[in-house]
N, C-alpha and C positions, 0 to 999 in steps of 0.2 A: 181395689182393696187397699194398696199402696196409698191412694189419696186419702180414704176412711181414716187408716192410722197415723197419718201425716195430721190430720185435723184434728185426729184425738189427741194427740201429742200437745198439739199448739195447745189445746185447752187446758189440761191439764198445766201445761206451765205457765199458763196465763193465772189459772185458777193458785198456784202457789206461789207466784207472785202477790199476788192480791192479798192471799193469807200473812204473809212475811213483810210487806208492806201496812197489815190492820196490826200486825203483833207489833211494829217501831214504832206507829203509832201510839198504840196504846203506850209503851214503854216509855216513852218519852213525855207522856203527860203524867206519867210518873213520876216524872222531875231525873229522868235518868236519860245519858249523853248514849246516842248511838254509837257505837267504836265504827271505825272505816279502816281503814291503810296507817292513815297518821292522823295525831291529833292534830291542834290548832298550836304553830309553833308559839313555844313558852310553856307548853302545857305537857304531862302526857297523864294514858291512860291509869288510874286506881288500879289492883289486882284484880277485883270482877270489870273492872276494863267495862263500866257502866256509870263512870263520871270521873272527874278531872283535879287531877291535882299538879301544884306548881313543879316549871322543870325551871330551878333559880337557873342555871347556865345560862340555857336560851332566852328564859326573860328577861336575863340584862338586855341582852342583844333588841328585845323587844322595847323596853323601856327609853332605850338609846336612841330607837327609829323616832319615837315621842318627842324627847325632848331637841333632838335636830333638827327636826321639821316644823316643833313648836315653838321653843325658844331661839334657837340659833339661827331661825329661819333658813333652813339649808331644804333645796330642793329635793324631788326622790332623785333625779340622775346622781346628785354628790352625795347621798346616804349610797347611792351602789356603790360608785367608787369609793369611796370609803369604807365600805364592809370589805369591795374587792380587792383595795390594796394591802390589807388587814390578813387578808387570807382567809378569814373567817368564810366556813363555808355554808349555805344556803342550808334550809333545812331536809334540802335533799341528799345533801351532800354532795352537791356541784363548788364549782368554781363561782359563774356568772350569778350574780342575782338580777331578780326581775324586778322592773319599776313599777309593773301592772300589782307583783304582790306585794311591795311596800306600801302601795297606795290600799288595796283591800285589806292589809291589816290596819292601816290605821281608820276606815270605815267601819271594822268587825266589832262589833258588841259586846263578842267578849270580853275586848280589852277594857271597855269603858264602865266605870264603878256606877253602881245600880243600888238605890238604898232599900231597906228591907221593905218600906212601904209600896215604891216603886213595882219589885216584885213582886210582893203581894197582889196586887192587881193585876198582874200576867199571871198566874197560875193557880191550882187547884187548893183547897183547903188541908190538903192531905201535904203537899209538899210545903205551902207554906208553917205549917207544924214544925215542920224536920230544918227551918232553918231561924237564925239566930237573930234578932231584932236590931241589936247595936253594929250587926254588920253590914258590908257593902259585897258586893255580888257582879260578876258578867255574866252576858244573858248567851247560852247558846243556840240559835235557831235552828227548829229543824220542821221540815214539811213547807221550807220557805220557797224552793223552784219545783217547778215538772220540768221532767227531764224526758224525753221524747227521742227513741230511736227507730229509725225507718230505712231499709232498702231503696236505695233508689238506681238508676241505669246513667251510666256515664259512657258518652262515646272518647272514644280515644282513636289514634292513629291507626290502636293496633284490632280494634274493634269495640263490639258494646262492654261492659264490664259492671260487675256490683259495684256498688259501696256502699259503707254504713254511714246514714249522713246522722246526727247530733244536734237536739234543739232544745234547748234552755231559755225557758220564761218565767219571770216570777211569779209566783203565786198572790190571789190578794194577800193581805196586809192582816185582816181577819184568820186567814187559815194558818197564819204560823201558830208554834210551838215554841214557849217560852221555857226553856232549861237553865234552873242557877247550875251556875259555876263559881269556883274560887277568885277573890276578890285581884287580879292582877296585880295590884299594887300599883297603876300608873295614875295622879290626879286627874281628875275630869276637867278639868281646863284647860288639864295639858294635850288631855286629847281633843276636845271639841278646837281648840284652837289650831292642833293640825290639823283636824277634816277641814277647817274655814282657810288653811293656808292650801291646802289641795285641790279648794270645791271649785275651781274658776280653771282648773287644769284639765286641758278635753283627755278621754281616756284614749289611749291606742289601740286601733285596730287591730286583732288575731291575725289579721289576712294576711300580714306583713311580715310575719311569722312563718307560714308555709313553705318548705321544702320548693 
């Protein structure tokens, strides 16, 4: 009997997943930003907390990663150092900053100006209505990775044990989700020419990271 309602359980939360996952979908080709934990630093959420408007603070701090790595040709290790001797804290509110996230902010799409044409061509007739022709736009993805969790069995010293192991792949190219966002303010040259001072930099291993 135990087993029966074990499996009816599982379904049931499988099957409201599935639900909650068709409803961000649809949401999202609405032209509206899914809320999570935090937004995309430089950003936060509008009051229906269903799209993005500028945090000026943070986005200097954003604009600043650009033009270092752009212009002044300074690597990400001296953009850390330099936030960390600053004091300036992470948008965690840590201490340390990560080289991994200065490199994926300046990869992230948001940041990079997108003209209303451009746009247009990623999304539905209905959102591109709702925005402005003489303006520029970042693009928020979403429906861009699967993210994949599974029990697996780990032996240890002290015997077998669970764990929840974590697997992230990107989704084709086809299946994302184009969301406008507010125009960050940083020049597009000044970003493509940091992703070009970054793109020959291997990324680092998480592993190296591990307790």
């Amino acid at each position: 009997m135990d087993g029966i309602l074990g499996q009816l359980a599982k379904f049931e939360r499988a099957k409201t997943a599935e639900w909650s996952r068709r409803g961000k979908l649809y949401k999202a080709r609405e032209g509206k930003v899914i809320a999570t934990t935090m937004s995309h630093y430089g950003f936060k959420y509008t009051p229906s907390r269903d799209g993005y408007e500028l945090d000026e603070a943070a986005m200097s701090n954003v604009r600043r990663i650009f033009r270092m790595v752009s212009a002044e040709s300074y690597s990400l290790r001296k953009v850390k150092q330099i936030f960390e001797a600053e004091g300036l804290p992470t948008p965690a509110g840590k201490k340390y900053w990560s080289k991994t996230f200065i490199r994926e902010v300046i990869k992230d799409d948001v940041y990079r100006p997108h003209s209303f044409e451009e746009i247009k061509a990623l999304v539905t007739p209905e959102v591109t209505a709702r925005l402005s022709t003489d303006k520029n736009y970042g693009i928020w993805w979403f429906n861009r990775k699967r993210h994949t969790l599974k029990q697996v069995v780990v032996n240890t010293p002290e015997g077998s044990v669970y764990r929840k192991k974590r697997k992230v792949v990107e989704k084709p190219r086809n299946e994302w989700i184009a969301v406008p966002v507010p125009d960050a303010g940083i020049p597009r040259e000044s970003v493509d020419a940091a992703r070009e001072a970054i793109a020959n930099n291997p990324r680092l291993s998480s592993a190296g990271r591990r307790f």
